[in-house]
C-alpha atoms as one frame of an Amber mdcrd trajectory, in Angstrom:
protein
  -1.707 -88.290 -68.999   0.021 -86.866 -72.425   3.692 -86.649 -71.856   5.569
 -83.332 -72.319   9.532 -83.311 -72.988  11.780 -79.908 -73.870  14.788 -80.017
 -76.293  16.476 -78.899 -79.461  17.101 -82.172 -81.030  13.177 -83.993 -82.533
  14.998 -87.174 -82.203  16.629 -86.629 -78.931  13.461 -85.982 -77.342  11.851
 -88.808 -79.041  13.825 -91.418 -76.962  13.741 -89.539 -74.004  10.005 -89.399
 -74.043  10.555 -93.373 -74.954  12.180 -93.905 -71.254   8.550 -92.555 -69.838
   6.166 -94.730 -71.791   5.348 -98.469 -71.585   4.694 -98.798 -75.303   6.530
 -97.479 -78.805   6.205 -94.052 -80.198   5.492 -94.925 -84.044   6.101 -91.647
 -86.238   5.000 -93.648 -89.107   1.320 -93.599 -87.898   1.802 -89.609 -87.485
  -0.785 -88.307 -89.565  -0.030 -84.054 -88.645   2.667 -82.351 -87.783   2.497
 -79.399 -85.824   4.152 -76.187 -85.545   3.900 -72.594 -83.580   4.423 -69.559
 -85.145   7.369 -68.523 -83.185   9.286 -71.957 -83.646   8.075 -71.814 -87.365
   9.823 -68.064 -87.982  13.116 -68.603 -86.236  13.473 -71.889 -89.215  12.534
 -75.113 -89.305  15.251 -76.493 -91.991  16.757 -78.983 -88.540  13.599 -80.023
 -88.298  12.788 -81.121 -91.226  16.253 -82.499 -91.982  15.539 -84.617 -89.071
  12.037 -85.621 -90.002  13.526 -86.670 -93.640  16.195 -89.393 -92.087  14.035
 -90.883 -90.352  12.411 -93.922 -92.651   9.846 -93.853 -90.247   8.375 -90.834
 -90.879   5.877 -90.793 -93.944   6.065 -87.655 -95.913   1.955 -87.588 -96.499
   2.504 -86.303 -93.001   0.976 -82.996 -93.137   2.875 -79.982 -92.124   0.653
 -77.657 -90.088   1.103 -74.103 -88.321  -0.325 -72.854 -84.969  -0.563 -68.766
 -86.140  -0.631 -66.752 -82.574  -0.208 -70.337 -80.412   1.783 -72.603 -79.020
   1.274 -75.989 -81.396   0.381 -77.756 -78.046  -2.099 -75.702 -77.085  -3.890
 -76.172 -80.880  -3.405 -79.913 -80.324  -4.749 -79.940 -77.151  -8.273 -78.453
 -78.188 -11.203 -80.758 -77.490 -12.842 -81.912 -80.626 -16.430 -83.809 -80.003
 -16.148 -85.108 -83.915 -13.063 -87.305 -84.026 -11.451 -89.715 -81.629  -7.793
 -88.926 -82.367  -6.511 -85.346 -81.479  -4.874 -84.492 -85.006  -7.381 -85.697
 -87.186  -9.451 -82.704 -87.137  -7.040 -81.197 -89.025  -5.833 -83.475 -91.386
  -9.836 -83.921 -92.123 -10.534 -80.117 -92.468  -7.082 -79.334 -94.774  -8.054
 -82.705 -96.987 -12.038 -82.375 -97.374 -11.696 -78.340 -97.378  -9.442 -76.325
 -98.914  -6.893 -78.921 -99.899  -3.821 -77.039 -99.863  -0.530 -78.662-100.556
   1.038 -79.020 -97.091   2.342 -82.127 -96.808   5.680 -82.692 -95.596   6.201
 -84.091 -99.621   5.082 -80.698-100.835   6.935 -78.978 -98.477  10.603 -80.638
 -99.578   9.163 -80.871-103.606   8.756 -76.811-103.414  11.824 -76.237-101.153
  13.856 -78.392-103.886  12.397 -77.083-107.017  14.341 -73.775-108.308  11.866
 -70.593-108.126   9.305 -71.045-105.376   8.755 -70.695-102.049   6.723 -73.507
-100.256   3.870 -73.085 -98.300   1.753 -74.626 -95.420  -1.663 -74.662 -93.920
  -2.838 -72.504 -91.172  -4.841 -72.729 -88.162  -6.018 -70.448 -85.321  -8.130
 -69.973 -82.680 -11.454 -68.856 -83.109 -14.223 -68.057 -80.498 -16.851 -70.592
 -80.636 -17.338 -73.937 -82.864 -14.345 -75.981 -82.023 -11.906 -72.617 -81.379
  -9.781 -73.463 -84.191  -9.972 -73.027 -88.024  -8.133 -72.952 -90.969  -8.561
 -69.508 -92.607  -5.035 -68.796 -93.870  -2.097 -69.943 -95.876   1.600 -69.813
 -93.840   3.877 -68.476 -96.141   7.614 -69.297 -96.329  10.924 -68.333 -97.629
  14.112 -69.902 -96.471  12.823 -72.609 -94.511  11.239 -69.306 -92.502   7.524
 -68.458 -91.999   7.817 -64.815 -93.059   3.989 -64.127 -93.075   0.141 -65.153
 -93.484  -1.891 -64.715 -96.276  -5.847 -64.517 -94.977  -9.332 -65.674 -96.607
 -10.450 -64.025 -99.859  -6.270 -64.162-100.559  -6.202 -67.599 -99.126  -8.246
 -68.788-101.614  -6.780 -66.899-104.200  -3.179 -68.484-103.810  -4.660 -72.229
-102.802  -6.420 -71.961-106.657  -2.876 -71.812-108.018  -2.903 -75.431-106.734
  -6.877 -76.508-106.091  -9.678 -75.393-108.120 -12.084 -75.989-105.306 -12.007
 -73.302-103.136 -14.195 -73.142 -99.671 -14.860 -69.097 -99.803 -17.705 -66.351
-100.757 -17.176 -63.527-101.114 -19.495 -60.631-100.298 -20.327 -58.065-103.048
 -22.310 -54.388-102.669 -24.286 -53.568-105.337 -23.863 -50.057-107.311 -26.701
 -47.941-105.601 -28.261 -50.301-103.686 -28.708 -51.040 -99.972 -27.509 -54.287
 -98.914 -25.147 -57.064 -99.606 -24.772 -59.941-102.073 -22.768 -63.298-101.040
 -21.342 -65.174-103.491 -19.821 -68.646-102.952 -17.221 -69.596-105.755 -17.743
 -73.072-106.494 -14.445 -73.412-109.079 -11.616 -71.167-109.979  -9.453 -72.450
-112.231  -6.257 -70.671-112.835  -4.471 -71.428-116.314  -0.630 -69.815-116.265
   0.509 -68.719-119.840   4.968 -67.726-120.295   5.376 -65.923-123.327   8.751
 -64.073-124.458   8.496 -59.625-125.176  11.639 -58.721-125.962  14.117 -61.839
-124.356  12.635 -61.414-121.129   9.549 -63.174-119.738   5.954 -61.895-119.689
   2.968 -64.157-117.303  -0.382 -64.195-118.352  -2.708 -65.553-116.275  -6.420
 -66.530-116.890  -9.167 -67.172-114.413 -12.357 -68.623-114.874 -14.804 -69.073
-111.717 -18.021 -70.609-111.109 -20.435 -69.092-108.790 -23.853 -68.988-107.116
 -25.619 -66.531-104.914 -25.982 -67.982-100.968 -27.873 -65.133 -99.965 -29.542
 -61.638-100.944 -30.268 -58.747 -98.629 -30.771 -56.264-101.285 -33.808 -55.381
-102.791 -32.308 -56.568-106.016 -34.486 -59.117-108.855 -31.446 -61.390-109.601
 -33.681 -63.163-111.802 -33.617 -60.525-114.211 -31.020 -61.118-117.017 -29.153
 -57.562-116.916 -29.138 -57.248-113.259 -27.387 -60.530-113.262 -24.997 -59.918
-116.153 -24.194 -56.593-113.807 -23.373 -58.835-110.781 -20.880 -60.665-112.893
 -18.841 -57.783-114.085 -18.768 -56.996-110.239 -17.675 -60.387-109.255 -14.814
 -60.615-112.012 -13.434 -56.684-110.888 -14.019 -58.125-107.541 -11.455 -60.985
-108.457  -8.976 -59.637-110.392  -8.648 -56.921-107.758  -8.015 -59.744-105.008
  -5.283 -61.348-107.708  -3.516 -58.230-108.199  -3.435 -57.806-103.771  -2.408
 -60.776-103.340   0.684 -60.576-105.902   1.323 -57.161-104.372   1.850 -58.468
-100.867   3.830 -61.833-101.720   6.129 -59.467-104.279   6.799 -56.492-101.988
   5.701 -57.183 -98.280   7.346 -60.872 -97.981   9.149 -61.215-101.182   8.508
 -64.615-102.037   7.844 -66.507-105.158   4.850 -68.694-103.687   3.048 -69.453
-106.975   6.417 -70.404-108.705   7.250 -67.532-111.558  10.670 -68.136-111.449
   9.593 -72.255-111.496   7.823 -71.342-114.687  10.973 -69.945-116.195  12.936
 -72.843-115.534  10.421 -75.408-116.630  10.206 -73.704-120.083  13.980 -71.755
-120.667  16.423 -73.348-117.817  19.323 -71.941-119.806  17.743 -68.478-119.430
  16.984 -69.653-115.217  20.496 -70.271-114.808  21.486 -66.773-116.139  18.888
 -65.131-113.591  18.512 -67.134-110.892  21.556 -65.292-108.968  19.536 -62.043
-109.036  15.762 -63.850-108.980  14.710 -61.846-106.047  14.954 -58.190-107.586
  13.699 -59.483-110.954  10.668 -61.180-109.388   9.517 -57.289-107.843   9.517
 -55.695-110.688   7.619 -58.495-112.958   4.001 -57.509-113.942   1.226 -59.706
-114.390  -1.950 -59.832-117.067  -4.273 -60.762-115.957  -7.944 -62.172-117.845
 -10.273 -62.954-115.660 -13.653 -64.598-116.607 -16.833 -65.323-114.214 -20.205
 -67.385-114.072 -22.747 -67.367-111.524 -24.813 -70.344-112.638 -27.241 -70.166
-109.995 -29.160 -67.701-107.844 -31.384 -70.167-105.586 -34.578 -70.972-106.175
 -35.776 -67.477-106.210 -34.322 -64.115-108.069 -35.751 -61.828-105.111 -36.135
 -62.030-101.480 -39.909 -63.278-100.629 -40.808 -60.673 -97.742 -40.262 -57.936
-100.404 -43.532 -56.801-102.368 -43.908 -56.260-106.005 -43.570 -52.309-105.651
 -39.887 -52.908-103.465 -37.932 -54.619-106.261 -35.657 -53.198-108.507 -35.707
 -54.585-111.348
C-alpha cells in the first residue's frame, strides 16, 4: 500500500514517511519528479533548493508537470507497458519529444542570464493510457505562468531538439479535403547581428517532411502540385513561429528560447547595460524570420487508389 504524507518541508516529509516503511527511501534511484499545476504556479524555488542539497538526488532527475491534476493522481495511472510507475514518462519525454526538463536543465536555464526555463507536460487524455505529453510548461520566476500546446510545442522544443513528434494538417487552396504532414526535422539556426547599436535576431528554419495521409483528390505525384504544398507548409510554419513568439512575448512575458541569453553570449558588456530593463526590451524585439521546407516523400503513391483517373486533379 503506497504511503501518503502532507507537509511543506520535501525533506521533512521524507523522514517522516521513513518512520512508516521497513526499508530506505533512495532519491538517488528517482528517475521523475513530479509536480501539479497548482503547486507548480504558487513557486517551486524551496523545492528545488531542497532537491539541490541533497547529494542524493541526481539532477538527470526529470522535472515533470501534472497540467489540470494533482501529480499523484498522474502517478497513480495504471500503465500495462512498464513495471515501475514513473517510467512511462521518463520513456515518453526521452524517446519522444526530448525536451530539456531535467532537473540539470532546469537550474542551467534558471542560472544563465536571459531565459526562462522550461519543463515537460503531461495530462489526461481519454483513452490509451489517459495521460500524454502534448505541451511544454512554461516558467518565469521559479513560477509556471502558462502552457504552450502541440503545433507550438513543437515549435519551441526545436529551439532545443530537431526531432520533433508532430504533423501538422494542411487544406489545400480549392480543394476538398485535408493533407497531413509529419515533420521529420526542423532545425532552427539563431543568427545576432547589430542595426544601429541595438540587436536584431534572425532566425532560419529548415524542415523535413513527408505526407502520412491524403484525403483530397489531389496527384501529389505531380511536380507543381507538390512544389505548391511546400509553399503551404513553410507559410504554415512561419505563421506557427511568429504565434508562438507572440504569446511567450506578450501573454506570459518570458524569454523561453533565450534572446536576452544570446545577447550576453555575444556582447555581455552591452547585457549588463540592459539586463535591468530586459523585460520591456524583450516585447518590443522583432524577429526575421527565413523559413525553408522539404517534403521528401509522399508514400508510395501520389493519389489516393479508390479515386479514378477522371477524379484527380492534377
Amino acid at each position: 500500500m503506497p504511503v501518503t504524507i502532507r507537509g511543506t518541508n520535501i525533506e521533512k516529509m521524507r523522514i517522516d514517511e521513513e518512520r512508516q516503511l521497513s526499508r530506505d527511501l533512495l532519491s538517488s534511484h528517482r528517475r521523475v519528479f513530479i509536480i501539479s499545476e497548482s503547486v507548480a504556479r504558487r513557486g517551486i524555488k524551496d523545492i528545488l533548493d531542497e532537491i539541490s542539497r541533497n547529494p542524493q538526488n541526481r539532477l538527470r532527475t526529470f522535472l515533470i508537470v501534472a497540467r489540470n491534476m494533482r501529480a499523484r493522481d498522474l502517478i497513480s495511472k495504471e500503465y500495462p507497458l512498464e513495471l515501475l510507475p514513473g517510467e512511462p514518462f521518463r520513456e515518453i519525454v526521452n524517446h519522444k519529444m526530448k525536451i530539456p526538463t531535467s532537473l540539470r536543465d532546469f537550474f542551467i536555464s534558471s542560472a544563465t542570464p536571459g531565459i526562462d526555463p522550461i519543463a515537460a507536460s503531461f495530462s489526461k487524455r481519454d483513452g490509451g493510457a489517459n495521460y500524454s505529453l502534448d505541451s511544454i510548461a512554461i516558467f518565469r520566476d521559479f513560477k509556471l505562468v502558462g502552457f504552450v500546446d502541440n503545433e507550438q510545442a513543437m515549435a519551441l522544443n526545436s529551439f532545443f531538439t530537431n526531432e520533433p513528434l508532430e504533423v501538422i494538417k494542411i487544406r489545400y487552396p480549392h480543394v476538398q479535403g485535408d493533407i497531413l504532414v509529419k515533420i521529420d526535422k526542423l532545425h532552427v539556426y539563431r543568427k545576432l547581428s547589430w542595426i544601429e547599436g541595438r540587436p536584431s535576431f534572425n532566425f532560419q528554419v529548415k524542415a523535413l517532411a513527408r505526407i502520412l495521409e491524403n484525403t483530397t483528390n489531389l496527384d501529389l505525384s505531380n511536380p507543381k502540385n507538390l512544389d505548391r504544398l511546400n509553399e503551404i507548409v513553410v507559410h504554415k510554419l512561419e505563421d506557427l513561429y511568429k504565434s508562438l513568439f507572440k504569446k511567450l512575448q506578450t501573454e506570459y512575458q518570458t524569454d523561453s528560447i533565450g534572446l536576452g541569453a544570446m545577447i550576453y553570449k555575444k556582447n555581455p558588456n552591452y547585457w549588463e547595460k540592459i539586463k535591468g530593463n530586459w523585460g520591456n526590451i524583450y516585447k518590443a524585439q522583432k524577429m526575421n524570420w527565413e523559413v525553408k521546407a522539404d517534403i521528401i516523400g509522399t508514400g508510395t503513391i501520389g493519389a489516393p487508389l479508390y479515386l479514378s483517373e477522371d477524379e484527380l486533379k492534377k
